[in-house]
C-alpha beads as a LAMMPS data file, in Angstrom:
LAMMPS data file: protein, C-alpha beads

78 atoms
77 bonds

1 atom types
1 bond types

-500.0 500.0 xlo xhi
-500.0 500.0 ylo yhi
-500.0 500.0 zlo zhi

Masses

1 110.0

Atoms # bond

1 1 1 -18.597 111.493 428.513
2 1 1 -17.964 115.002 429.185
3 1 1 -14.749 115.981 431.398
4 1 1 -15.541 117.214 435.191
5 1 1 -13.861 120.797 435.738
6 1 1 -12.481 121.117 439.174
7 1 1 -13.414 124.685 440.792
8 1 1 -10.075 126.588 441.045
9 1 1 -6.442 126.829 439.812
10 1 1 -5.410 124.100 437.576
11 1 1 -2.235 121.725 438.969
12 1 1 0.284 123.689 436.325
13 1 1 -1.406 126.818 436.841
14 1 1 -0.447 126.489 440.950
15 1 1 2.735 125.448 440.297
16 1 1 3.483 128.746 437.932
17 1 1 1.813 131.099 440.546
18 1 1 3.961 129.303 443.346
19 1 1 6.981 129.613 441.468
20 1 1 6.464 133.496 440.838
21 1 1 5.485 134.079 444.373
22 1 1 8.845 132.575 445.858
23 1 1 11.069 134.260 443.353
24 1 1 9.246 137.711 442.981
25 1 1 7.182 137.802 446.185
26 1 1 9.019 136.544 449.009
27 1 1 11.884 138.507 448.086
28 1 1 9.741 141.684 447.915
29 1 1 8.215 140.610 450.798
30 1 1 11.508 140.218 452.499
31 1 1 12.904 143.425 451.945
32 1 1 9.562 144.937 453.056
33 1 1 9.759 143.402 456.815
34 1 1 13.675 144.399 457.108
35 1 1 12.644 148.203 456.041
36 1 1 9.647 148.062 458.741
37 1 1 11.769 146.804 461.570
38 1 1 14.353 148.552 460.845
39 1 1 11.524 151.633 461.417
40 1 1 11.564 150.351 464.919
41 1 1 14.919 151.997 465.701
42 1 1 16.216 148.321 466.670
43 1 1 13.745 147.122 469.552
44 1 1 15.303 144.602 471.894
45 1 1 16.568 141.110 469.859
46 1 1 13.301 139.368 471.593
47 1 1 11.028 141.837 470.144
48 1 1 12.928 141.641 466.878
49 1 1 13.030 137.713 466.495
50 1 1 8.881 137.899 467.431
51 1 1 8.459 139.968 464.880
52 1 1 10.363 137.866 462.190
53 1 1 9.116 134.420 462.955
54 1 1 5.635 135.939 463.092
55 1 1 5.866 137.841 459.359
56 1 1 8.034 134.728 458.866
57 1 1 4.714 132.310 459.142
58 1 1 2.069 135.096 458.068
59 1 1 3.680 135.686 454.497
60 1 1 2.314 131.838 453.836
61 1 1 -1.049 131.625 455.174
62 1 1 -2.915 133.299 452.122
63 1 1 -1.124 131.755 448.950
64 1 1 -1.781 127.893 451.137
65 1 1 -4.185 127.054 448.334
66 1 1 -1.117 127.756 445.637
67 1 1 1.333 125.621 447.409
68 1 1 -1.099 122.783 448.627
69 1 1 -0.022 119.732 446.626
70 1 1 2.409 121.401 444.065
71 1 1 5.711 118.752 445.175
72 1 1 3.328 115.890 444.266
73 1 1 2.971 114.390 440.721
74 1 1 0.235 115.931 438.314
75 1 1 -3.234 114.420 439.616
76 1 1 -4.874 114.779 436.019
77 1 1 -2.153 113.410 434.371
78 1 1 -3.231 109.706 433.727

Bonds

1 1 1 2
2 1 2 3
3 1 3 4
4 1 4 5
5 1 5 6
6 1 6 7
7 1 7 8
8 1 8 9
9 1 9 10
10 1 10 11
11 1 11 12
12 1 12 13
13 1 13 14
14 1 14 15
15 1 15 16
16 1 16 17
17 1 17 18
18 1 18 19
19 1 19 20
20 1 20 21
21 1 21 22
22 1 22 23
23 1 23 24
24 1 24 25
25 1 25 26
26 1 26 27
27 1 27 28
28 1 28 29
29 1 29 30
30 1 30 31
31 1 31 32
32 1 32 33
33 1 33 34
34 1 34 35
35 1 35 36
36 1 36 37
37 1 37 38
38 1 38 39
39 1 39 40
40 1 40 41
41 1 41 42
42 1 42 43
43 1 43 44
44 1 44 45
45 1 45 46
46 1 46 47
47 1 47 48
48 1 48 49
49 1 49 50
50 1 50 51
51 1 51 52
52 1 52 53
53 1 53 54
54 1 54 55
55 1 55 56
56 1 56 57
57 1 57 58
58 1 58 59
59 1 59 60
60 1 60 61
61 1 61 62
62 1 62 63
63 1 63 64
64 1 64 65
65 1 65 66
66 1 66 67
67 1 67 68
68 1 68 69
69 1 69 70
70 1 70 71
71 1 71 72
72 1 72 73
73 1 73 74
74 1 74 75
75 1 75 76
76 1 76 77
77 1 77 78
């Protein structure tokens, strides 16, 4: 009986893109949200925090596939 391929990233092949996008891309991704507030000319703390909590959550939202399940044991491993 043949194998069924699952559509999308293999389980190792999520948990090397996560890995490279919180050691490479969050940091670079970091640094990129301090330059643009700092652009602001340091708007009140409010407007500040808003803006960090907001890039904070927004950073996430399109690599949710990557991360979904990675903490979890291998489900193709038998």
């Amino acid at each position: 009986m043949a194998e069924e391929k699952k559509p999308g990233l293999s389980y190792k092949a999520r948990r090397r893109w996560s890995l490279v996008i919180l050691v490479i891309g969050l940091p670079l991704y970091i640094v990129a949200v301090v330059t643009v507030v700092n652009w602001l000319d340091r708007p009140p703390i409010w407007v500040e925090l808003l803006v960090y909590v907001v890039l904070g959550v927004l950073w996430a939202l399109p690599f949710k596939f990557v991360f979904r399940g990675v903490g979890k044991e291998d489900p193709d491993q038998f």
